[in-house]
C-alpha positions in Angstrom: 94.5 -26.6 20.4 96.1 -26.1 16.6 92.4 -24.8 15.5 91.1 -21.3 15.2 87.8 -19.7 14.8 87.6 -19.7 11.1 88.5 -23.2 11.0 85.5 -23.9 13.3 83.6 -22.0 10.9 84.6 -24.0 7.7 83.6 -27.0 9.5 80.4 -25.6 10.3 79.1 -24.2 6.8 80.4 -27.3 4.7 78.1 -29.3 7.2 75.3 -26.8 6.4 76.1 -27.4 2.4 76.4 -30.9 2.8 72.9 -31.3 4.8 70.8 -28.8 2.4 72.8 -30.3 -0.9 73.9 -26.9 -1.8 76.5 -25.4 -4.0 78.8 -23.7 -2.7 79.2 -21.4 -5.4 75.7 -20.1 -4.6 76.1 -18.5 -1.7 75.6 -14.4 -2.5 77.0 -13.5 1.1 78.8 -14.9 3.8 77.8 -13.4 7.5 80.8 -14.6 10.8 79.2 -13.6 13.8 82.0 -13.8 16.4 83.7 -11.8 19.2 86.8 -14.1 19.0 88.1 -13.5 15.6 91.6 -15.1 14.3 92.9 -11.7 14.7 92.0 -8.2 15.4 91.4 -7.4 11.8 91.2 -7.9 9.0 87.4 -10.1 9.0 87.6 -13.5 10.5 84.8 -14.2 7.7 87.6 -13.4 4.7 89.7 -16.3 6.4 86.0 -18.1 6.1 85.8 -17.1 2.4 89.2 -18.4 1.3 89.1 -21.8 3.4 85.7 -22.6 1.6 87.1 -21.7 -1.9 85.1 -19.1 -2.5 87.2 -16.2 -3.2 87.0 -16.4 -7.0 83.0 -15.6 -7.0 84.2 -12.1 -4.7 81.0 -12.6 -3.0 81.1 -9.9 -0.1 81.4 -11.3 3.4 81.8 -9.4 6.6 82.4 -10.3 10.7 79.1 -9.3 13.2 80.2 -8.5 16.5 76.9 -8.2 18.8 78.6 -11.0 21.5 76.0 -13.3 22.3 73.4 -11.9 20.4 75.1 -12.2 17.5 73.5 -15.3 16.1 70.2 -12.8 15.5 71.9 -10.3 14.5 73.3 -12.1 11.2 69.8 -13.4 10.8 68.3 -10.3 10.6 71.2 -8.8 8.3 70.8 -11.7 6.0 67.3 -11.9 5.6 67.1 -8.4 4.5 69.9 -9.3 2.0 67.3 -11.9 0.6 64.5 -9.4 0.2 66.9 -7.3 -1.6 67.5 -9.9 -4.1 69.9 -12.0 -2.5 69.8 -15.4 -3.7 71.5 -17.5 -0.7 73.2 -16.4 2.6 75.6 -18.0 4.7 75.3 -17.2 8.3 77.7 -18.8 10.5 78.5 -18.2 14.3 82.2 -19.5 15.4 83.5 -18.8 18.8 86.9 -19.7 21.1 85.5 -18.0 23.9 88.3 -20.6 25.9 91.2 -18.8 25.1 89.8 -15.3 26.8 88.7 -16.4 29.8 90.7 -15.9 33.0 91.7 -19.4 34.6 91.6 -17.5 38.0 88.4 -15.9 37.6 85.4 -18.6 38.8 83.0 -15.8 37.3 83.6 -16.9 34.0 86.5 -19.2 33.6 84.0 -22.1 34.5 80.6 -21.1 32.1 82.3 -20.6 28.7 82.8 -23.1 25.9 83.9 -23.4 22.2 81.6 -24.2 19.4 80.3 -23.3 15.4 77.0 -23.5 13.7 75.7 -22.4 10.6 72.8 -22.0 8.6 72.1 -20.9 4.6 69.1 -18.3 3.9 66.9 -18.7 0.8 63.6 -17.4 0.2 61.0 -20.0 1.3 57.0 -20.7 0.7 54.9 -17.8 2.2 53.9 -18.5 5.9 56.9 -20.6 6.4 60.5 -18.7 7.7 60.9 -16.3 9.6 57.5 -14.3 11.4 59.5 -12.1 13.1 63.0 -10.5 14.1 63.8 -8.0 16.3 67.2 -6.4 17.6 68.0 -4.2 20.5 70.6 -2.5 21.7 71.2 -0.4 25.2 74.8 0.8 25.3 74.3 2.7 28.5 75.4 -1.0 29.9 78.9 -1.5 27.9 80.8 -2.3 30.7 79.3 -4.5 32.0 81.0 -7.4 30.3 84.2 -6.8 28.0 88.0 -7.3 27.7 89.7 -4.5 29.4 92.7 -4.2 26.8 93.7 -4.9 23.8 91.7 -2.0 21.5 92.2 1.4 21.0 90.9 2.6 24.6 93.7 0.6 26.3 96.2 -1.0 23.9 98.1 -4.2 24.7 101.3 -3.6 26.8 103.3 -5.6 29.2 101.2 -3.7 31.9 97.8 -5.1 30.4 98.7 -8.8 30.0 99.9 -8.6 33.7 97.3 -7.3 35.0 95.4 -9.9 32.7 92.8 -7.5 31.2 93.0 -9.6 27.7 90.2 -11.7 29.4 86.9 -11.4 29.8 85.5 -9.0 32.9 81.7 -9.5 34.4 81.4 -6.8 36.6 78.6 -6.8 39.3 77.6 -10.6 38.2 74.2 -10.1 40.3 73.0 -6.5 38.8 73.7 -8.3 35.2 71.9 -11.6 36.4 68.5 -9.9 37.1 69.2 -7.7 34.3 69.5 -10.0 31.7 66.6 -12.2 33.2 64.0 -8.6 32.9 65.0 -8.4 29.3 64.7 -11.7 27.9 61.2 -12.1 29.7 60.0 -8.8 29.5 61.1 -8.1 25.5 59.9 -11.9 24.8 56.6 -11.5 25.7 56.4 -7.4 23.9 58.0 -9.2 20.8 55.2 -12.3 20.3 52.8 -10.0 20.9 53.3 -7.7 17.9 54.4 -11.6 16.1 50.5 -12.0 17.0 51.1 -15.1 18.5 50.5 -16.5 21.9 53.8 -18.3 24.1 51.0 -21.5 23.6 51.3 -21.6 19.8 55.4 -21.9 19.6 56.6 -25.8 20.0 60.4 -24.9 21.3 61.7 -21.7 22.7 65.9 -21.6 22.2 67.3 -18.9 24.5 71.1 -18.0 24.2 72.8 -20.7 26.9 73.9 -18.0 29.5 73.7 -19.4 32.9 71.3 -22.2 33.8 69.8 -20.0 36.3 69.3 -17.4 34.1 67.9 -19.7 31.7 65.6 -21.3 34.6 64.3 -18.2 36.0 63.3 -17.2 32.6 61.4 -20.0 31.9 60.0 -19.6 35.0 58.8 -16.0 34.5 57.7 -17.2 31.1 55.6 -19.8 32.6 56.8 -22.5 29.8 55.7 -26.0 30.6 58.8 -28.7 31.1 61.0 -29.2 28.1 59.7 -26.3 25.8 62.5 -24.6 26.4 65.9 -26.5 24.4 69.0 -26.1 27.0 72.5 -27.3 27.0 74.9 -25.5 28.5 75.3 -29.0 30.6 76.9 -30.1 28.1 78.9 -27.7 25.8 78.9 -24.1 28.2 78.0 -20.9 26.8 79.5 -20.4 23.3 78.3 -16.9 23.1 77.0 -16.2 19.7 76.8 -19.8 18.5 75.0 -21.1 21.6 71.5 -20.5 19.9 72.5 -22.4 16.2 74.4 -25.5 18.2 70.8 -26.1 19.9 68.7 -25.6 17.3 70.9 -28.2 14.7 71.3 -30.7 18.0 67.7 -31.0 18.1 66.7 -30.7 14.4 69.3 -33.9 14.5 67.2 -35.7 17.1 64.4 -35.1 15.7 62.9 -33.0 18.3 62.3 -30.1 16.3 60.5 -31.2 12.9 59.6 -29.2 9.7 56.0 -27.0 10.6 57.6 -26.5 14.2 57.4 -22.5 15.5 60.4 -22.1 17.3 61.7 -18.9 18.9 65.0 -17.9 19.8 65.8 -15.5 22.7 69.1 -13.8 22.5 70.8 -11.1 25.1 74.8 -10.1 25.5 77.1 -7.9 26.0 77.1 -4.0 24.9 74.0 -4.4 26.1 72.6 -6.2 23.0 69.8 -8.7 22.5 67.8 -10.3 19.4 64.3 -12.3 18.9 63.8 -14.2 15.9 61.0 -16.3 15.7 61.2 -19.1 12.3 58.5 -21.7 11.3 61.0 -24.6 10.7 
């Protein structure tokens, strides 16, 4: 209860140096991908900075707010850094997504959890990394999940907390279900095809943990044979933009995913956003 999102972050990229046996001190950039930041402003990922001790290198670090597809969106950010010369990247996803959910509202008070994961970016061995990224956006759809107050549109006022539009609104829960189901499948299979790879050759496909049914009508439309899809919102609920990084590092940790693996990760949330990233592990 005492924790906040940059302290979930911490957490998460000193398990990242400790696990690659990397210095700190070489990171180049730090990437927070969140939608529940410690405050409004200034960047959650400066709090990041500070609490890892890295302030004194002044290496540039900056919050990516793409909800759920967030994860995919630092990715991509990142590995362009690297072809530009970065040397290491920090990419971390952190969310509270508890403490803005509506305790009345079975819409969403029920799905959402609270997590971190991160990863670090280097360049790799050609044909290994990433094969492809992709990001979309459609904002024609930005309302159809957000917090009401609390930004410049609506500012907070005694009004707004009682009328509890500091949480998080799904309006038309159907419309968005079937919406969000034609993306991922639809964008999934017009993205390996320009990857020049067939749904046969990846091991593991990691969608963003939305809704089980979501998840199981996708894989469904997909036509993926039984467990190549990686789920567990069972377990942890959907942590938004770190739902993606938790299941890839749980199964790395089992030893389900293995170095040579082609794994590709499915991403959709709200504005409308989405992001496809598929990595040889």
């Amino acid at each position: 209860d005492d924790m906040v999102t940059s302290d979930l972050a911490i957490l998460a990229a000193k398990q990242a140096f400790e696990k690659g046996n990397i210095d700190p001190a070489s990171i180049d950039l730090i990437l927070l991908s969140t939608i529940s930041p410690d405050n409004p402003n200034p960047s959650t990922a400066c709090a990041v900075q500070a609490g890892l001790g890295l302030s004194e290198t002044l290496c540039p670090c900056f919050d990516i707010n793409a909800a759920c597809s967030g994860f995919v969106y630092a990715l991509e950010v990142g590995s362009r850094y690297i072809l530009t010369g970065a040397k290491r990247v920090l990419v971390i996803a952190s969310e509270i997504r508890s403490r803005f959910t509506n305790p009345k509202d079975p819409s969403t008070y029920p799905i959402f959890g609270d997590g971190a994961a991160a990863v670090i970016l280097e360049q790799g061995e050609k044909a290994s990394g990433f094969m492809g990224i992709q990001t979309l956006a459609d904002g024609r759809k930005y309302d159809s999940v957000l917090i009401p107050a609390g930004g410049s549109r609506k500012p907070a006022s005694l009004e707004t907390v009682a009328a509890g539009e500091h949480f998080i609104k799904m309006n038309n829960g159907e419309k968005i279900f079937f919406e969000v189901v034609e993306g991922m499948t639809t964008h999934t299979k017009s993205f390996i095809e320009k990857c020049v790879v067939s749904i046969n050759e990846i091991d593991f496909v990691i969608p963003h943990q939305a809704n089980i049914n979501i998840l199981k009508e996708v894989n469904k439309r997909l036509e993926l044979p039984d467990g190549k899809m990686l789920i567990n919102i069972q377990e942890v609920g959907n942590t938004s933009s770190a739902s993606i990084p938790i299941v890839l590092t749980q199964n790395i940790e089992k030893g389900i995913i293995k170095p040579g693996n082609m794994v590709l990760m499915i991403a959709a949330g709200a504005g409308a956003t989405m992001g496809l990233a598929l990595v040889k592990i």
